[in-house]
Every structure is written in C-alpha cells, then in structure tokens.
N, C-alpha and C positions, 0 to 999 in steps of 0.2 A: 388297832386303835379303837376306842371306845365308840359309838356313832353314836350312842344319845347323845345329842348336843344340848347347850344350857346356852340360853340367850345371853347375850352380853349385858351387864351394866350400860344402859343407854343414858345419854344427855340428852334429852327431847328441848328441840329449838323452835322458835317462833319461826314458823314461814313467811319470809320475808316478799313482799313484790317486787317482779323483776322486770327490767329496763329492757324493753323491745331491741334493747341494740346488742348483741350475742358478748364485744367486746367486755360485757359488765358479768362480774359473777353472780351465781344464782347460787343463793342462800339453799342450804338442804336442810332437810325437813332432821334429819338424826343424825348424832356423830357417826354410831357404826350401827353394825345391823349383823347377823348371822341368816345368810338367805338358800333356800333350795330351791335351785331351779327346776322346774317338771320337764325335764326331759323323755322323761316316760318309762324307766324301766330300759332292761335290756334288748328290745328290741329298738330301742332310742326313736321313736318315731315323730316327737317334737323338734323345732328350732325354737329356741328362746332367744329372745331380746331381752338384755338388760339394761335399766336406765339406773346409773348408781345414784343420781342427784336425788330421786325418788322414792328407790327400794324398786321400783315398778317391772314386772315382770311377763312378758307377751310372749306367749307360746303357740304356735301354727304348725298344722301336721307338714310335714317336710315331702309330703304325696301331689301336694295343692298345687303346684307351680311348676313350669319348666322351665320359662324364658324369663327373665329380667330387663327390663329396657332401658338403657340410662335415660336421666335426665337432665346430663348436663348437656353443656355445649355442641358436645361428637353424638356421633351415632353408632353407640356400642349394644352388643349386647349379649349379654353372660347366660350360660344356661345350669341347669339345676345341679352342684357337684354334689350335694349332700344324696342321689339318688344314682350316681355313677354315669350320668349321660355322658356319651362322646358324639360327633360331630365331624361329616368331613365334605370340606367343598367339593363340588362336582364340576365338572366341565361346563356345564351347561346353564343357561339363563333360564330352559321352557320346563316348567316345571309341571308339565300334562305330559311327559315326555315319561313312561315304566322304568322303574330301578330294580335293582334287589339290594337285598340285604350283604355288608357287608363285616364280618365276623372279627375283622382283624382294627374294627372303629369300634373299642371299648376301652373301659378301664382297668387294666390286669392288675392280676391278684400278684405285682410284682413281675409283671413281663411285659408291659405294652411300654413301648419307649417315649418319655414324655417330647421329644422332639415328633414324633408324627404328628405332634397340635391339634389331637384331640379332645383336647379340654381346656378351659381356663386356663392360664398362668394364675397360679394358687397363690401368689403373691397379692392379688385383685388390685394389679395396675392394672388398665383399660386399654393405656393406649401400644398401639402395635401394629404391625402387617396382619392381625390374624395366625390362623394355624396356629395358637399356643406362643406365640406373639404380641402379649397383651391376652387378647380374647381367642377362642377357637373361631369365631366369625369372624373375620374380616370385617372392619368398619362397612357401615351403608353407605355405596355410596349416591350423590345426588344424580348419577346416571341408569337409571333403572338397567341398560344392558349389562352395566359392570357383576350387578349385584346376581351371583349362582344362585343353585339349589343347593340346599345340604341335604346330605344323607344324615339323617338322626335315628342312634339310637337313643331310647327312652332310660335305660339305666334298669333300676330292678324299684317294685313296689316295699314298701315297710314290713318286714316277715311278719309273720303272725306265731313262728313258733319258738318254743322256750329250750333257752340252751342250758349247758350244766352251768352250774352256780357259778360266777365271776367272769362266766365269757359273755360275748351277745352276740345276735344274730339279729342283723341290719337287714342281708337282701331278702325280697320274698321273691315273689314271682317276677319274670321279667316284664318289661312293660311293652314293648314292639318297641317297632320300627315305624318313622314317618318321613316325609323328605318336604322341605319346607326350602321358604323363599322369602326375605325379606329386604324391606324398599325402604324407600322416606315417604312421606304423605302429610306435605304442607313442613310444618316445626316439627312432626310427628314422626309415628310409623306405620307401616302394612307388613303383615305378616300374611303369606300365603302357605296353607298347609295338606297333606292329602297321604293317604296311605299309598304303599310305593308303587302300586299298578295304576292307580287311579287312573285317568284324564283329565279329571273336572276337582278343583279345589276347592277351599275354605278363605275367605280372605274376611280378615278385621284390620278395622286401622284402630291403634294405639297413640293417644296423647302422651306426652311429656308432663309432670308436674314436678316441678324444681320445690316443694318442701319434701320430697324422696330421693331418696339414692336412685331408684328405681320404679319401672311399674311393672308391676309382672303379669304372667300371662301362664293361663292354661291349657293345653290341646285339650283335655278332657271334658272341661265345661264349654271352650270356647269365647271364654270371660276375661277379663283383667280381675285379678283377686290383690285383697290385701292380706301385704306378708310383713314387711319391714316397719316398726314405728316410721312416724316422723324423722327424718336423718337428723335431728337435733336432739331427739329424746329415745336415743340408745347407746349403749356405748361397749357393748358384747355380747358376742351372738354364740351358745353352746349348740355345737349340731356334729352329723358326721360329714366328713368331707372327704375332696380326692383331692390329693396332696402327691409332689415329687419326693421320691424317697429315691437315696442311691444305694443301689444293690450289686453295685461295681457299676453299674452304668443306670443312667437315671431314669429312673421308670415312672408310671404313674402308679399311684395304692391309695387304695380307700381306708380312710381312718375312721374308728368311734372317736365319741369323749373328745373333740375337739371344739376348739375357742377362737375365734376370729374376731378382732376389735373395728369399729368402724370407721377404718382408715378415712375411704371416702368422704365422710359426714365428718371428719374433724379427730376423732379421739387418738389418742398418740398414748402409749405403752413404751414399759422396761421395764425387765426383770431382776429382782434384786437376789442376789446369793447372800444368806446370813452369813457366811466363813470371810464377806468380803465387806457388805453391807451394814453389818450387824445384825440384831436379830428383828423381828417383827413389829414385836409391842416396843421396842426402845424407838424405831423410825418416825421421823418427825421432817416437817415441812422441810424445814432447815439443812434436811441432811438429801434431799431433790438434786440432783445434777441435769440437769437441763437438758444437757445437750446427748443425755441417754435416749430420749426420747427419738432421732432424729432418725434411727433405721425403722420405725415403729410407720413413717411417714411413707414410705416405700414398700411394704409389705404387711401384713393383715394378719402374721402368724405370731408376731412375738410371743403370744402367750400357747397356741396353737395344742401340740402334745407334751408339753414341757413341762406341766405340773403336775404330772403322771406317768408312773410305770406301767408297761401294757401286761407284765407276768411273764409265763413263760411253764415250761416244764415243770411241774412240783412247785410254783408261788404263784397264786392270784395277784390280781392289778391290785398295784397301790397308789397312793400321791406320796409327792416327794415333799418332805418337809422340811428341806435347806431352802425353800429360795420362795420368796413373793414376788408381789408386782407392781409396780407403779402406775397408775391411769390418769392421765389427765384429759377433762371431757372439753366439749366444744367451748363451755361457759368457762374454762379454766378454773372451773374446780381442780384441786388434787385428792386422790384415795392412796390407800394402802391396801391390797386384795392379796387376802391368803387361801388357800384351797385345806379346807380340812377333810372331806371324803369324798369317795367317787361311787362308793355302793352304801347301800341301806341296812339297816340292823340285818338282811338275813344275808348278806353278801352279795346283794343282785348288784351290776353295775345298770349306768343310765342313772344315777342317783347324786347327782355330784350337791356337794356341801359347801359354802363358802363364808368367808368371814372377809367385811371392811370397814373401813372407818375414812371419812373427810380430813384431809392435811389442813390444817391453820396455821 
C-alpha cells in the first residue's frame, strides 16, 4: 500500500454551541479528516486518546501510571495492562508484614492461564469478585480488615531498542516488584505501598472525580497524574495491551497496535464487513443498524486487533481492508473509521493511519 497519504476533500463547518445537556448533539468542526496517531514508532511507547467530534488527539507515555481508580459509584481499581502488570491477593491484611516475589504472577508470552485473575478482564467491565473477575482487585471494601495486600508485579518499562523492520519491541527493562494495600478514605481512596521487605510504607489518599473514568496514580512519583481526557472527550484509545487469547486454553498475551473504545465514558462501536455491509465511501447514516452496537456496551475490544494482521513468517503486518467501523460518541454523533496503515513510509510499525468521516 502506498503510505503517502493525500488529505481528504474536507467540508469545513461552522462550530456550532453546544447544550450543557450530553442528550443534544454536538456539531463537529469537519466532515472527515485523515488522522495519525503518535503512537511512537515501534517501540509504541505512547497511549493516544482520540476525540473524533474534534479531530483532537492526547498522547501520554504509557510508563506514567499503574493504578487507575474509578470514579464511579463502586470502588474498582484497574492497574496498567498496556505495561504487562499482574497482581495477586495475599492472605494477609498487614502490609509491614516481608514478601517475596512471585514468578508464576505475570503476563505470559502465551502460558499464564487467564483464570489465575491476574489481570483485568480485558473486556474493561469493573464489576466482579476480583481475581480477573471484573478487576484483578477485588472491589474496596468499606471494612478496612477485608481489604489484603497484593503482591504486584510492575510489568516491564517501554524498550528503548530497535527491532527489524515491521516487528516491535514493547518490553524493556522490568520494573520490580511492590506489595501494596488499598482502603476507602471518606468518598475516596488510600493506597498503601512499599517494597516487599519493607516494614514501614507509603500511604496517599486519592479523590474520586466523576468528569474521569478514572484517577490514576503513580508508585514512581507518588502522584495522581493525568492520563485519560475528560470521559466525554474521547472516544479511542491506541496502546498495547494484555488481552485473553485462546491457545487451546485461555491465556493471557500481550498485544501491540491495539484499540480499545471508551466503553465506560459512553462510546459504543461495530464493525462493518464490506462483503456484507458494502463498501466504505457508499455507508451512510441510513444504512446504521442500531442494535450492532449493543456488544460494543459490554466490552472495550470491538475494534481491538481486528483491523490488523500481525505477519508471520516471510509477510510483515498489514491492515485488512474488508471491514470498517462504526462509532457512535457520547453526544450521538455517528462516524465511519477506516484504518489505512499501520507503519510509516519506511515500514516501521507504531505508525497507524486513519480515515473518518461524521454520518448525517
């Protein structure tokens, strides 16, 4: 495929003011647009948000963060999959209490069984028992005795080095190990954390703020950092992630070049097959089926590794060019999102290429 791309023929529209009440749509600024996300090259070391009403595009080193805290109602909280973190409760409440490390609480390259509930459910429903039931933590709960220690491991840092032309290289260095503790504190939270002989910890309390999906949180800085727009002004997140794959039995694996839509914040996804749908440029509002949308509402992947071939033996990565996507955002906008590349004029991946356009 060609990768010079040539901007679309745009309709440039008056931006219109929008009604504080989400129920009303919001005018976008262009019909369609041709956008690259900076993921960074093949070491992929960015997450990008995308807001399609915008064009608007927020990228954060995917290094910065471990912990995610919700901010709804429950007391969830997710930790960093784009970095391989796993996670396993411990017997115990006293977290001054020596651990060690445990080898067999990671993300295999195709052999750690995703039923140990060492990670998310990659679906990014919340709610659950924990262990990979919803969340790998267990919801907080309001009894401080209930709530263990985890053993945490950290996952691995962003590599720094350069692989051959159309693969990448995700992990670098690993990051340790930490064994951490967390409570409720008021509408809030307390996260207690310490390396695994310690005695004496780290303890911060985290607020709730409900215009985020989440707040998230550092061991590193010891900070709340911001990662996620506003959960109203994004509607796709390109990163890599740890995902179930079944290999005769379900494991967990870490993917590049993966797309996750923001379920939680509203946006609702389906993929359209040209052989079935028609093709790209003919789809129009008109031709929407509604109720495609409705598994899009219960998992986070629909678009996920689907608009991509990973290679193999004698062929680099390609995008598939049978099938688009359907987005509809919080304002109920609808788009049309095609994927035209995934590497760069010289064949690097981390380079993905996209084309969409506003349904009327």
């Amino acid at each position: 495929m060609k990768k010079t791309l040539f901007s679309l023929t745009f309709a440039l529209l008056t931006l219109t003011s929008c009604s504080s009440d989400d129920s009303t749509p919001m005018e976008v600024a262009t019909v369609g647009e041709t956008l690259q996300p900076k993921v960074g090259g093949a070491n992929e070391p960015n997450q990008v948000y995308l807001d399609l009403s915008t064009a608007k595009m927020d990228a954060v080193n995917r290094n910065s963060w471990d912990f995610g805290f919700s901010s709804g109602s429950d007391y969830r909280v997710v930790i960093n999959s784009s970095l391989k973190m796993a996670v396993k409760k411990l017997a115990t409440s006293d977290i001054s209490l020596p651990q060690v490390l445990n080898n067999e609480v990671t993300v295999g390259a195709g052999t750690t069984a995703s039923s140990n509930g060492y990670v998310d459910n990659p679906t990014g429903v919340l709610e659950g028992s924990g262990a990979g039931i919803g969340t790998a933590i267990a919801e907080i709960s309001a009894t401080d005795a209930e709530n263990k220690v985890y053993l945490v491991n950290l996952g691995f840092a962003v590599s720094t080095e350069t692989p051959k032309l159309g693969s990448v290289s995700v992990d670098g260095e690993a990051r340790g190990w930490k064994k951490v503790r967390i409570l409720r504190s008021g509408a809030g939270y307390k996260i207690q954390y310490a390396d695994l002989t310690s005695a004496t910890f780290e303890e911060k309390v985290i607020a709730k703020d409900t215009n985020f999906n989440f707040t998230f949180f550092s061991l590193t800085t010891g900070n709340t950092v911001t990662i996620e727009p506003l959960n109203t002004k994004w509607d796709l997140n390109f990163t890599t992630f740890t995902n179930y794959v079944n290999f005769g039995s379900e494991v967990t694996y870490g993917y590049s070049d993966f797309i996750v839509s923001n379920r939680k914040g509203g946006t609702k996804v389906y993929q359209v097959l040209e052989s079935e749908g028609g093709a790209y440029s003919a789809f129009t509002k008109e031709n929407i089926v509604e109720g495609n949308f409705a598994f899009s509402t219960t998992d986070q992947r629909v678009i996920g590794s689907s608009w991509r071939s990973g290679g193999g033996p004698g062929s680099l990565p390609s995008i598939k060019t049978d099938r688009f996507y359907v987005v509809k955002d919080v304002a109920e906008n609808y788009y049309k999102v095609k994927f035209l590349a995934m590497t760069n004029d010289a064949g690097e991946r981390g380079n993905p290429v996209l084309e969409y356009a506003i349904l009327k």
